[in-house]
N, C-alpha and C positions, 0 to 999 in steps of 0.2 A: 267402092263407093258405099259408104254409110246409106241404111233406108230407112226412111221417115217411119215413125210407127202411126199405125191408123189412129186416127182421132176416134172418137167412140159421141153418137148425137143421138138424142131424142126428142119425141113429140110431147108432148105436154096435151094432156086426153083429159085429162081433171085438173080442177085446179081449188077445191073447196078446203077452208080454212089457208090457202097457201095467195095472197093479197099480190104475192111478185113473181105471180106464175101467168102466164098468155096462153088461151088453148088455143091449140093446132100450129105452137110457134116450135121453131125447131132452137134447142138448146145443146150445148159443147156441155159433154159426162167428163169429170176429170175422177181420175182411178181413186177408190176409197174401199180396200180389200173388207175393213173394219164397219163401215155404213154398209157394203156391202152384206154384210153376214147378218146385218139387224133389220134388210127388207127395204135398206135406202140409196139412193143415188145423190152423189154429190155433182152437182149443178150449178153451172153459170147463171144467176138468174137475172130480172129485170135491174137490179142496182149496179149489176156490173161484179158483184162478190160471187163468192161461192159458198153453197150450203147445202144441206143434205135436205131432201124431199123424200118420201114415201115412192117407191119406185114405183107401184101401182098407180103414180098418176102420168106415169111417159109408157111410152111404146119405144124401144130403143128401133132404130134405122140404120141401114148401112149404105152413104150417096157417094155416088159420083167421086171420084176425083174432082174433077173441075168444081162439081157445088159444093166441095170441104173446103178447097182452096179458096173461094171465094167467099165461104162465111169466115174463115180464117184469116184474111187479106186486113192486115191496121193499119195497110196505108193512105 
């Protein structure tokens, strides 16, 4: 059986200069080795795209099974 790789989520703790950022909302981190190295997190943010933020403004989290799958659930 193939296993799922852990999704990777954060909180969003600051949100100054970032207009599509919600504090204290939990957001899905998608892998950015390269934002990574320059101090940023690449992030689902409120328009539904993805974009790099300043990592300083999340606290990354690691939930549940049950509450990944259910921020993950599109149906």
């Amino acid at each position: 059986m193939k296993q799922r790789k852990q999704q990777k989520f954060a909180v969003c703790i600051r949100n100054e200069d970032c207009g599509d950022l919600e504090l204290r909302k939990v957001y899905k981190i998608l892998p950015d080795k390269s934002a990574a190295n320059d101090g940023y997190l690449r992030v689902i943010d409120e328009s539904g795209e993805d974009y790099v933020y300043p990592k300083d403004n999340f606290i990354l989290i690691e939930l549940p099974k049950a509450v990944e799958h259910a921020l993950l659930d599109t149906s």
